[in-house]
N, C-alpha and C positions, 0 to 999 in steps of 0.2 A: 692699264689693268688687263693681266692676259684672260682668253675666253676659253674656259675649260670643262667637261662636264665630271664627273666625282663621281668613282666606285666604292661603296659603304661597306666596307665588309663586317661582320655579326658575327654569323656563325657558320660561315663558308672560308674558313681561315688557308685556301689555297689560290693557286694561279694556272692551275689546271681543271677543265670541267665544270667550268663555274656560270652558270646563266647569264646571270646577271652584269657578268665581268664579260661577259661574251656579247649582251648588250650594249656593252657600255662601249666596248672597245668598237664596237661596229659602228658606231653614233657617229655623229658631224665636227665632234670636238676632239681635242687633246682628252687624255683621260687622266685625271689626278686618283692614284691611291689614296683612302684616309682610315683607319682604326679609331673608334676613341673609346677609351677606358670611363665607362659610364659612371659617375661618382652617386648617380643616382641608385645604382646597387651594389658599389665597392664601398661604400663607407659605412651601407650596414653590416659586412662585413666582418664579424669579430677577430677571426683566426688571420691574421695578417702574413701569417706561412702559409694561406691556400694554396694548394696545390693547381687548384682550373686557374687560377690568376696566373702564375707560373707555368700554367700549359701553355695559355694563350700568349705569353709574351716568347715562348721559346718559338711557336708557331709563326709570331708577328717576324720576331731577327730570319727565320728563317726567309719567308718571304720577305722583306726589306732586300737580304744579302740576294736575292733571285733580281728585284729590282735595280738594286743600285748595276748590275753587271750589264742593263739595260741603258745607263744612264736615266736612272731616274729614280724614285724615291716614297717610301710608306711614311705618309704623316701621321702621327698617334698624338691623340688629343689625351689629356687626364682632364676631365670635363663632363657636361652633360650634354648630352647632343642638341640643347639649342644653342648654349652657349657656342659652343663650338661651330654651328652652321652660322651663325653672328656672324664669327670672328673669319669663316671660311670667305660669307658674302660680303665680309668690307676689302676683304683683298682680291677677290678674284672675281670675275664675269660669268656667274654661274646657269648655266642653260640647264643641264638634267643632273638629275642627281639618280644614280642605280642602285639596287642594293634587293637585296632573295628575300624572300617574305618570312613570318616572323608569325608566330599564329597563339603566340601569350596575351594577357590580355595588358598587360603592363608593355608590350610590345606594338600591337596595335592602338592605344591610345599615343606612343609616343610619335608611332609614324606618321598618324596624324596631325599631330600639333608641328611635326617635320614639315607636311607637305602646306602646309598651312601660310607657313613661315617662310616657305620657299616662294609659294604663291604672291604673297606680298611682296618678292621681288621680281616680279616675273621667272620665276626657276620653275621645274616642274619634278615629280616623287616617283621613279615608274621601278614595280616590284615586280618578281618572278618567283615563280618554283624552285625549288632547290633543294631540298632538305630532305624532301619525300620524293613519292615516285607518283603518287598521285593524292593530290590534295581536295579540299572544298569538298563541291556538289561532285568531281570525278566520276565516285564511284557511291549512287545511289541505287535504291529501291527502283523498280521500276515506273513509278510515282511520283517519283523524284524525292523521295522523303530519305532522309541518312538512316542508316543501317546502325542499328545501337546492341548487333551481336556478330562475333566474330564470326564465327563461319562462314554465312552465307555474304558477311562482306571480302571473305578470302575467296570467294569460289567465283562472284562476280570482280573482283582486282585480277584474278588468274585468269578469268576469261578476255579480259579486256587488254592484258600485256599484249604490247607488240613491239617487235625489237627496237624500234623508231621512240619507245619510251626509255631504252636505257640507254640510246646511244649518246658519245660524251658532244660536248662543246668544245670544239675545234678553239681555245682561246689561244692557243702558241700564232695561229693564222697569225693575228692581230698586235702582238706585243711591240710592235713600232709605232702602234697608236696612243703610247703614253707618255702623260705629259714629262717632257723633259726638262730635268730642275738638278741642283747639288746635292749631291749626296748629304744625307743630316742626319747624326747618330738620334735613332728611337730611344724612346723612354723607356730609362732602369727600371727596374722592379721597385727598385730603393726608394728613385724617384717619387713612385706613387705609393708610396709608403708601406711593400709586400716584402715579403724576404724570402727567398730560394731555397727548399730543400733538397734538394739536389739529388733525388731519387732518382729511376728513370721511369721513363713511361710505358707503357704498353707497345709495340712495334703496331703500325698500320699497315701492315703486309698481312694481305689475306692467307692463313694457311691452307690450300684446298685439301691438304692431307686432313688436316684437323675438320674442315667442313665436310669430307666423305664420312665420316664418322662421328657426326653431331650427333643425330639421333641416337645413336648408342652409348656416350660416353657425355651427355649434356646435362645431366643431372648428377653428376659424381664430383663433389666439391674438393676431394679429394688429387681429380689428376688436371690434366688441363685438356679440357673438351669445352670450355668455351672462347669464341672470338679472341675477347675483350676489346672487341672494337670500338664499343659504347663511346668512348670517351673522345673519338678521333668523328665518330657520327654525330655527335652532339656540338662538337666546333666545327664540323666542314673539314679538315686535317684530310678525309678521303672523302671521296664522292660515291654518294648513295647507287649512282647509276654503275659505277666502277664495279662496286660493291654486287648488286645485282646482278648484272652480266658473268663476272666470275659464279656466283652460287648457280645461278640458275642451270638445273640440268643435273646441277652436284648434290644438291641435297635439297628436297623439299621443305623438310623439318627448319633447315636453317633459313631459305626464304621465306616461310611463316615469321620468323622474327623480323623481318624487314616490313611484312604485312601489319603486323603489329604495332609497329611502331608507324604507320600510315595512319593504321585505325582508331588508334589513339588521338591524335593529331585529326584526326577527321572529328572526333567526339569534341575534340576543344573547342573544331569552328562551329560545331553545330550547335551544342547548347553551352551559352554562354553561363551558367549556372556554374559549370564545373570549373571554367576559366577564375572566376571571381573565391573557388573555394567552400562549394557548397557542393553538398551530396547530391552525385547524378539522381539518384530515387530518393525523392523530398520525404517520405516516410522516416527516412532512415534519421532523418534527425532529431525524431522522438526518442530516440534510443537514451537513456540514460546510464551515459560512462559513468566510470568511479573513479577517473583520472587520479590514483593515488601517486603522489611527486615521488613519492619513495618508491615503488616499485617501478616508477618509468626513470631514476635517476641508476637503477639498480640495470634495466633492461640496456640504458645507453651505455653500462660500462660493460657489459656481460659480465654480470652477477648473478645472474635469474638460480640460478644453479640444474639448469638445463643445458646441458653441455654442446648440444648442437646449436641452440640457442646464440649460447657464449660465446663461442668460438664463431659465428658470423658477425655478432657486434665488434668483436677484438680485431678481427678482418677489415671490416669496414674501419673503426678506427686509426689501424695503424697505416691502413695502404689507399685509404679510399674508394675501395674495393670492395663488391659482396658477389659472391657466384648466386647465380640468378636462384638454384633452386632454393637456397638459403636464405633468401630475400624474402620468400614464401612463406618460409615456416617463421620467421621471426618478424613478421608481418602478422601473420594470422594470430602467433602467442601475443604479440601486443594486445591488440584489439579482441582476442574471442579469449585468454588465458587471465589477463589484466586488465580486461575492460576501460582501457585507454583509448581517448577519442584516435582515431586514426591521422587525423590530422594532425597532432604530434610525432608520432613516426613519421609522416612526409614531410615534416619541416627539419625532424632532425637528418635525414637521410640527404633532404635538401642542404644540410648544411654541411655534408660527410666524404656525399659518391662524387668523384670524381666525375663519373658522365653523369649525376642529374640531368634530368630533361624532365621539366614541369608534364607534359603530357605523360611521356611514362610513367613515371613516380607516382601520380596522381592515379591514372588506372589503374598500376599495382596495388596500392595503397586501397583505394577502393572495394579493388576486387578482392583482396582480402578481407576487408571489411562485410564485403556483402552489396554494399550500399552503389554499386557502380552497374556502369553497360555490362553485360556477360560476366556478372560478379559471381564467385562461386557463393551457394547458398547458404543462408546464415546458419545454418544448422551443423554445417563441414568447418569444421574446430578441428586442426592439426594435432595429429596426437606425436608431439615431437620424439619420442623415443621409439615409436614406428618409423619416422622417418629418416631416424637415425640405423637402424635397422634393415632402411631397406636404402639408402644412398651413402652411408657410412659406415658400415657393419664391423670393419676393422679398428675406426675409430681412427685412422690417418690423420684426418682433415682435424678433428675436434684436439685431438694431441699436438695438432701442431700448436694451434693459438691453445691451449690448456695445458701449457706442462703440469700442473699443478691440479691434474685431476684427480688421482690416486689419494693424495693429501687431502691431512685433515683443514686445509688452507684451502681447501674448494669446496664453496657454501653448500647447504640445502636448498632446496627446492622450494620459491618463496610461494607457489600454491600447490595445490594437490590435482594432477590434471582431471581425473573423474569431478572433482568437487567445483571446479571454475570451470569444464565443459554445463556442466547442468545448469551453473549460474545463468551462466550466458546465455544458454536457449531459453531458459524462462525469460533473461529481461528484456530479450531479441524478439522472441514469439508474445511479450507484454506491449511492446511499445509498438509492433507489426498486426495486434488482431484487428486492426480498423483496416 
């Protein structure tokens, strides 16, 4: 039985800059690559054309074809990762197992029951940083208590950079240190019962052109002034540290969104309330929605006949995709226009964007709502044809996904915005006067 230790990869789907892999390869062992296609959240699954499923596996061949030229090889499980640590520790001599930390709470309970498991064979679970640039207690109060507003947790993250946080992991040093084995074709999509849409993805090439001019063109859904790196940060596909190093210097605006997505991620370890799906501010769950199915079956198709509306759910729908300031206002119509618990937009969103990432979505979602850390206040009800106004004023962005706005085939407006602004503050300012 050979003696090997195992690099887990999640959601760091490279061989470049990788902690974890950089630990691993530095270890006392052979290092075995492993993936495994979690069945404990592909089988809930509905859409069996997902797209993240077919991110990840284009992501996995690529890395496989980078191994196999090493002689040697990505083993991809379709399983659940105990099953699969089973079957790993009856073939092999396993001493550590690596892998980048994971800060969901369905992700923490599993590495748990991982390390657990490993224990009883004498193996042992050792995590790293990866994802973020600074996790945990990092970047506290001076008190040590977590910072639950943006700002002043970006003014102490900004005080606290120092080049030595973004510099990469030397993993190329190392790649003699894995274990050598036959090349073995990874698992189809077919296999695991996905099918390929054969779109393409987003490029993972920073553009610094496009980042010098974030801050001016970052709210215009219309041209292209964002990233769209979401999707490539949410698999590990680039390294966050990569990512940083390039912005920093080039635009502040656009490292504020890297701080964000920290701070988010910081709110998840801290209170475990939001992890499990409950309102950051317990207040907020007095609120009583009117979850009407018809006008949230109407918002997921954009129907709403709010056109800036529509045209981000048609977006979202066809590509996976929603340009962030659009996420906003069709967030905020949910919850303060249709008085729909917010927690239905984050599950459907969860089931749509292409880079979901449960902390984001969840703080967005939130923040929308009110009910979050640095939530904008419940009384700030988007008035969608101001913000059509002032980020779409030509109407580009809405024409694209609305040919059919002109037409008497493009509905009305299924509430009156003065009439369901006032709602709302009364049932907001009802369920908030305690």
């Amino acid at each position: 039985m050979d003696s090997v230790n195992i690099i887990w990869f999640r959601r760091d789907l490279r061989l470049t800059d990788n902690a974890a892999l950089y630990h691993a390869l530095k270890s006392n062992n052979a290092v075995m690559p492993i993936f495994i296609f979690d069945r404990t959240i592909l089988d809930k699954l509905e859409d069996k054309a997902d797209r993240r499923v077919e991110f990840i596996h284009a992501a996995l061949s690529e890395m496989h074809n980078q191994l196999v030229e090493m002689g040697c090889s990505l083993s991809v499980f379709y399983s659940t990762p105990f099953e699969a640590f089973k079957e790993l520790l009856s073939q092999y001599s396993i001493e550590k197992v690596f892998t980048n930390h994971d800060y969901e709470q369905y992700a923490i309970d599993r590495d748990a029951q991982i390390a657990d498991l490993l224990k009883e064979h004498g193996a042992s679970l050792h995590t790293y940083k990866d994802q973020v640039i600074f996790e945990k207690n990092e970047v506290t109060k001076d008190d040590g208590k977590p910072y639950t507003v943006f700002t002043p947790f970006s003014n102490k993250w900004k005080a606290k950079l120092k080049p030595f946080h973004l510099k990469a992991y030397p993993t190329e040093k190392y790649f003699n240190n894995f274990y050598k084995q036959p090349s073995q074709p990874i698992l189809t999509l077919e296999s695991i019962g996905f099918a390929a849409v054969d779109k393409p993805f987003p490029n993972k090439e920073l553009d610094i052109a496009l980042v010098s001019k974030y801050q001016e063109q970052r709210n215009f859904p219309a041209i292209r002034g964002t990233s769209q790196l979401g999707v490539h940060l949410r698999f590990g596909t680039v390294s966050i540290r990569e990512i940083g190093r390039k912005c920093e210097g080039v635009s502040i605006t656009f490292l504020n969104e890297l701080i964000w997505r920290d701070f988010y991620h910081a709110i998840l370890w801290h209170f475990p309330q939001v992890r499990r799906g409950q309102a950051f501010k317990k207040e907020y769950e007095l609120i009583e929605w009117e979850n009407n199915e018809t006008y949230f079956e109407k918002w997921c198709a954009g129907q709403t006949g709010y056109p800036i509306v529509d045209a981000g759910m048609r977006e979202l729908n066809a590509t996976g995709f929603m340009h962030n300031r659009v996420r906003m206002i069709v967030a905020s119509f949910l919850t303060k226009h249709l008085l729909i618990d917010w927690r239905w937009g984050e599950m459907y969103f969860a089931k749509k964007l292409l880079d979901f990432d449960y902390a984001a979505n969840n703080g967005g979602w939130q923040w929308a709502a009110g009910s979050g850390c640095d939530a904008a206040p419940y009384f700030r009800v988007f008035n969608p044809t101001l913000q059509t106004e002032k980020f779409d004023k030509d109407l580009k962005y809405i024409r694209k996904w609305i040919p059919e706005l002109d037409s008497f085939n493009y509905p009305q407006p299924i509430v009156v915005h003065e009439v369901a602004r006032k709602k709302v503050l009364d049932i907001y300012a009802k369920a908030l006067k305690g």
